[in-house]
matplotlib code that plots the C-alpha trace (Angstrom):
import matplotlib.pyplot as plt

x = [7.5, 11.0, 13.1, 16.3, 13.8, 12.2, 13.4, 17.1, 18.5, 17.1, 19.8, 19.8, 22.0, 22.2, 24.6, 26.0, 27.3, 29.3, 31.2, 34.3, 33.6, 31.2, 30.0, 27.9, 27.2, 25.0, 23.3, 21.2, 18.1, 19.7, 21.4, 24.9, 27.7, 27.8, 29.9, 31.3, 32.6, 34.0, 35.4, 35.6, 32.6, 30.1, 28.2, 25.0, 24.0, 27.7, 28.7, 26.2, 23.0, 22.6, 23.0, 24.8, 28.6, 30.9, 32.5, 29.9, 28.3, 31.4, 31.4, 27.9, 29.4, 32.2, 28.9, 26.5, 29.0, 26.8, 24.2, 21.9, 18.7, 18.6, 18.0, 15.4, 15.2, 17.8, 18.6, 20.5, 21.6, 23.5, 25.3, 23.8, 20.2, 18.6, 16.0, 12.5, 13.5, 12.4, 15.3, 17.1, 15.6, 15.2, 18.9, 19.8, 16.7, 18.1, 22.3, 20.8, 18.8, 22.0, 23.4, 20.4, 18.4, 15.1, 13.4, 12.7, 15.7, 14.7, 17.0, 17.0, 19.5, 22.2, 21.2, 17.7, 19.2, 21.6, 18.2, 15.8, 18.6, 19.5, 16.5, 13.6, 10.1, 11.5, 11.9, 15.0, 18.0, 20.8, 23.8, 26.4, 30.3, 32.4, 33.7, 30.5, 28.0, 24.4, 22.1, 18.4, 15.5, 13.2, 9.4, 8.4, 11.5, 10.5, 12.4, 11.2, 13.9, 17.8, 20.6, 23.5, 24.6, 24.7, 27.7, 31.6, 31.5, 28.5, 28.4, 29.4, 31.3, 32.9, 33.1, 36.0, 36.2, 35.9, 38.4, 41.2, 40.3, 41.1, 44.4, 45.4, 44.6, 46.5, 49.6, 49.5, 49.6, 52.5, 54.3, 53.7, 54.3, 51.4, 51.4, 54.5, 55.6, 53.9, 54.4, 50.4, 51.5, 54.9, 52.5, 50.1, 52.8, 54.5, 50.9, 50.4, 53.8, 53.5, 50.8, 52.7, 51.1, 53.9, 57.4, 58.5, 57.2, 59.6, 58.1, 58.9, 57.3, 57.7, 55.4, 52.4, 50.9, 52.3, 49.9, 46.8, 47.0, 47.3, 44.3, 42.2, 43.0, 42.3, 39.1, 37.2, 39.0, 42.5, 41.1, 38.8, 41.4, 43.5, 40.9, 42.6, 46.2, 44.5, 42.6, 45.8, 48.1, 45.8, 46.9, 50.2, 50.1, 47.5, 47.1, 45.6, 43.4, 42.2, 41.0, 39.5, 37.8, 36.6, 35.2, 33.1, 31.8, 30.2, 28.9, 27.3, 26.0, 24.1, 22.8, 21.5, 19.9, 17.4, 16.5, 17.3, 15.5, 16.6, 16.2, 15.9, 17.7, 20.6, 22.3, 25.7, 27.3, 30.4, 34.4, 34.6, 32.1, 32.3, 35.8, 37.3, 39.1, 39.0, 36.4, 33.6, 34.7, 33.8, 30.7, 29.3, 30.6, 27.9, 25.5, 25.4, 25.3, 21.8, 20.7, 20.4, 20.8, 23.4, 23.6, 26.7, 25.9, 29.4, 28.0, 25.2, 26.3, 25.1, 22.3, 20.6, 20.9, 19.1, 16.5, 15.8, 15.8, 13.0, 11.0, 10.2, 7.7, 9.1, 8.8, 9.8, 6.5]
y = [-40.8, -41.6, -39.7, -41.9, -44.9, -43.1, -42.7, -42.4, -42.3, -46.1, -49.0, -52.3, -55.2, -58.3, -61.1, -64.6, -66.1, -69.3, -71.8, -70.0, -66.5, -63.7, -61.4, -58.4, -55.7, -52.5, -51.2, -47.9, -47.4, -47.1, -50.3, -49.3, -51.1, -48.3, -50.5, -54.3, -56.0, -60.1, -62.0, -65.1, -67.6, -69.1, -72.4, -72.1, -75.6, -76.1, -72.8, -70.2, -71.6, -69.6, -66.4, -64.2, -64.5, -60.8, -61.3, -61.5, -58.4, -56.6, -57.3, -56.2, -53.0, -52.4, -52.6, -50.6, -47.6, -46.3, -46.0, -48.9, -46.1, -45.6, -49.8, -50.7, -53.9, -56.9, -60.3, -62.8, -66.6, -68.5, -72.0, -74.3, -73.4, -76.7, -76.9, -76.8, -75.6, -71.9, -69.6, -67.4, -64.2, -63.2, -63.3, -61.1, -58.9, -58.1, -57.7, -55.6, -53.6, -52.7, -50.9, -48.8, -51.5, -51.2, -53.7, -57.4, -59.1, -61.9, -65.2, -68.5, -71.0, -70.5, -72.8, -71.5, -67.9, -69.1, -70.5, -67.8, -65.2, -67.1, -68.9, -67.0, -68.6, -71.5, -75.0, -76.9, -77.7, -76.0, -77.1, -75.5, -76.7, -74.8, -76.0, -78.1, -78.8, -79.5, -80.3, -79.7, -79.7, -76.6, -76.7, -72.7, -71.6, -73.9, -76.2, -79.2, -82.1, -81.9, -84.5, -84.3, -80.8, -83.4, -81.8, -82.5, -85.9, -87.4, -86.1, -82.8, -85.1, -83.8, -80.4, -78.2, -80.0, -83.5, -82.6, -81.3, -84.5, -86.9, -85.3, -84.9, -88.8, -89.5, -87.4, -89.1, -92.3, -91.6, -90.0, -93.3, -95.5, -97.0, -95.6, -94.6, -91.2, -88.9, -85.5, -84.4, -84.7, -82.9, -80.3, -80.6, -80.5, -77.4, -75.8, -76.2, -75.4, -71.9, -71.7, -72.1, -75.1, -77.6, -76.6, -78.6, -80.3, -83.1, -86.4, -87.6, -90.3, -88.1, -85.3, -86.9, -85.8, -82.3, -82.4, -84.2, -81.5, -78.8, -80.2, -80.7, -77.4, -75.3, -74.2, -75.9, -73.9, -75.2, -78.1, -76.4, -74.8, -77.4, -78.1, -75.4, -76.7, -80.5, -79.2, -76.6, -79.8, -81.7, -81.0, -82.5, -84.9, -88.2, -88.7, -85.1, -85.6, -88.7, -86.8, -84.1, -86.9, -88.7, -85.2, -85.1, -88.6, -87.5, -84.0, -85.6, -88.7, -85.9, -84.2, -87.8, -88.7, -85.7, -87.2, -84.5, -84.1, -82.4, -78.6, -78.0, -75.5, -76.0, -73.1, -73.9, -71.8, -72.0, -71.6, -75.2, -74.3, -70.9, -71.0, -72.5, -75.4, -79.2, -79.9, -77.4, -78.8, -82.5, -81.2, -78.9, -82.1, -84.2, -81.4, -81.0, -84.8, -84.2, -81.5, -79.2, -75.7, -74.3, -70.9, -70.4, -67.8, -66.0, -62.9, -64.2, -61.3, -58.9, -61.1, -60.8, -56.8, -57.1, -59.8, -57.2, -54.1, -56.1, -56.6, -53.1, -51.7, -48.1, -45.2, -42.9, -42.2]
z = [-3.4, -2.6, -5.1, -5.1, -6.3, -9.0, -12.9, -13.6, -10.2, -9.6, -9.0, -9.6, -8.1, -9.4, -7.4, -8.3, -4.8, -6.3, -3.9, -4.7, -6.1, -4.9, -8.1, -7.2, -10.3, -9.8, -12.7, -13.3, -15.1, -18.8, -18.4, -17.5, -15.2, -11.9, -10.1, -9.6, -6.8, -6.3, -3.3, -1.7, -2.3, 0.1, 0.3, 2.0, 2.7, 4.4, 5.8, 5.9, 6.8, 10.3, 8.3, 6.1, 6.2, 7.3, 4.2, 1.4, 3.1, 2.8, -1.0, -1.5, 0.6, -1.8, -5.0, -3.2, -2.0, 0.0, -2.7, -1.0, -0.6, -4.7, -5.0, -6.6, -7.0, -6.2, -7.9, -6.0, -6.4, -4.0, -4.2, -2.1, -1.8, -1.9, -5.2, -3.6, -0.2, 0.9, 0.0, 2.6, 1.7, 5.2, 6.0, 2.7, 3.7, 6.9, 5.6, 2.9, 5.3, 6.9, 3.7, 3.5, 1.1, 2.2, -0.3, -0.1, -2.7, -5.0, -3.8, -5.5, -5.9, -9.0, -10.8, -11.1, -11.8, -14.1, -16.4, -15.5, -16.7, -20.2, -21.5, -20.0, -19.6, -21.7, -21.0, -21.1, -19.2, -16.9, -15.1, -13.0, -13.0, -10.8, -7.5, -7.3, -9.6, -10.3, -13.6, -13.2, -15.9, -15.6, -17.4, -18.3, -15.7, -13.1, -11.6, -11.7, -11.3, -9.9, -10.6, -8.5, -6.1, -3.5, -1.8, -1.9, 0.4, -1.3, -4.7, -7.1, -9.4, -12.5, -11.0, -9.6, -6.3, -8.0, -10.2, -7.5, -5.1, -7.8, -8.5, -5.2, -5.0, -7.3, -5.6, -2.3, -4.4, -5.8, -2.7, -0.7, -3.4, -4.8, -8.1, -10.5, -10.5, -13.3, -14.2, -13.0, -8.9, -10.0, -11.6, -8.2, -5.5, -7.2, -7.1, -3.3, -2.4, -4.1, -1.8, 0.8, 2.1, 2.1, 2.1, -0.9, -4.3, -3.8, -4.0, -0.5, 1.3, 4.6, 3.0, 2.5, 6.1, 5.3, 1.9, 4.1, 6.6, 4.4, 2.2, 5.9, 7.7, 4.0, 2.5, -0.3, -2.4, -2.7, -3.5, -6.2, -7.9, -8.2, -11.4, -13.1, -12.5, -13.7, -17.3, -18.1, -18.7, -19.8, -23.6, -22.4, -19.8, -20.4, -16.3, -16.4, -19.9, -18.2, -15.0, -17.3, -19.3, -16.3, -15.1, -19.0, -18.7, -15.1, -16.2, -19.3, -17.3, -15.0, -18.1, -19.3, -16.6, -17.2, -20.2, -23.5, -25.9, -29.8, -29.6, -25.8, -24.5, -22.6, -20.4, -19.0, -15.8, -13.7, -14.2, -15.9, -18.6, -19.3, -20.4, -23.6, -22.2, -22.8, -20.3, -21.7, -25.4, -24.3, -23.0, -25.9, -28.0, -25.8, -26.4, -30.5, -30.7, -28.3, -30.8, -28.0, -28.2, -26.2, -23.9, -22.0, -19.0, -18.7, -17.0, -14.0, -11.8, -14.7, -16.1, -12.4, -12.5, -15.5, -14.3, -11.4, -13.7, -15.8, -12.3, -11.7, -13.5, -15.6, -13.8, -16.1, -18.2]

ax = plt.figure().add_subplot(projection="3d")
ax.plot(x, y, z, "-o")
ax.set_aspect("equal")
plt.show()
């Protein structure tokens, strides 16, 4: 028997791989935090579906510290996984094979990770806002139905992306003339020019293919993040409450559309709902008047650890 796997010397790794943020945590036998490590997100269905990208290895890496030979078990979830589609296991199996993890990992889409970690075998309902989002309906853990995760060009409204988009609409708008100047595309121009994407935040006519070709030439996540910039003045400025409330009205309509009933469970993931903020209020709002009972997932990263620790079998008797 392989020593490293057996009683307290056992590891487990549990990983949330969002569209913006990677989140690995390992975890020993009693339940403790060995080590954590984050960086940049990936999308499989737009950017990773030929295999594993350098960077999400090289956070799993930075977790493992050369400790992969003591894993026992691994629990991963990755943004765009299509529901009902064969998960990439064998493109984790074989980066995780490389830092000395000999096992088969456990890979399902986030949102399926995000309910099997909270509610369990139950029934109920899940959805994901961060800088896309999803709403699915899951009978005993299974997934069973999907409303939205359609993707940045055709869908993923209310979430991170939809958010930033709109805003930035609204700035060009205003920079070529269509619209009266507001204090939301002072707030947006200042954001991307501390970014160092256009050299100014004045509202200029001449800047506007400065901002599209900063927007074009970035990743997803400029424009994701610009949610954070839209729901922090939202308590001040009505342009950006009206965004944020736009953003509710689709996230709820999702929800809706899988048909709630009183006293299902309802598990909510991502950066938009897992922080107190206007957008998550509008949305629990939605969800008392359902009767639903509400989990918000906070930790995925460390809920998968312990999904993969409750896998195994003790070895310790």
């Amino acid at each position: 028997m392989n020593v490293e796997l057996s009683g307290e010397g056992r590891r487990f790794v549990g990983a949330d791989l969002g569209g913006s943020r990677t989140r690995v945590v390992v975890m020993d036998a009693a339940g403790l935090v060995i080590h954590r490590a984050e960086g940049e997100g990936v999308n499989w269905l737009t950017t990773a579906r030929s295999g594993v990208p350098e960077n999400i290895e090289r956070v799993f890496a930075r977790a493992l510290d050369g400790q992969g030979r003591r894993v026992a078990a691994t629990v991963i979830g990755v943004a765009g996984v299509l529901p009902f589609e064969e998960p990439p296991t064998r493109a984790f199996r074989q980066m995780l094979l490389a830092l000395d993890v000999t096992h088969d990992p456990v890979v399902m889409n986030d949102l399926e990770l995000l309910f099997r970690s909270f509610a369990g075998w139950r029934s109920g309902l899940a959805q994901v806002a961060g800088t896309g989002t999803i709403a699915a309906r899951f009978s005993e853990s299974f997934l069973t139905r999907t409303v939205d995760g359609y993707g940045p060009t055709l869908g993923d409204s209310g979430s991170g992306y939809w958010l930033g988009r709109e805003a930035l609409r609204l700035a060009l708008r205003e920079v070529d003339g269509r619209a009266p100047r507001s204090g939301l595309s002072q707030i947006v121009l200042h954001h991307l020019t501390s970014l160092g994407l256009i050299p100014s935040s004045e509202v200029c006519p001449d800047h506007v293919w400065g901002i599209v070709n900063a927007i074009d030439s970035g990743p997803r996540s400029v424009v994701a993040d610009l949610a954070r910039v839209v729901i922090e003045a939202a308590a001040r400025l009505p342009e950006a409450m009206s965004l944020v409330a736009g953003a509710a009205a689709e996230l709820t309509g999702s929800l809706s559309a899988l048909d709630p009933q009183p006293h299902e469970s309802l598990v909510l993931g991502g950066s938009l709902l897992t922080h107190d903020n206007p957008l998550s209020a509008a949305v629990m709002s939605w969800a008392d008047q359902q009767q639903l009972e509400v989990t918000v997932g906070r930790d995925v990263a460390l809920a998968a650890a312990e999904l993969a620790a409750a896998e195994i079998p003790s070895r310790d008797g």
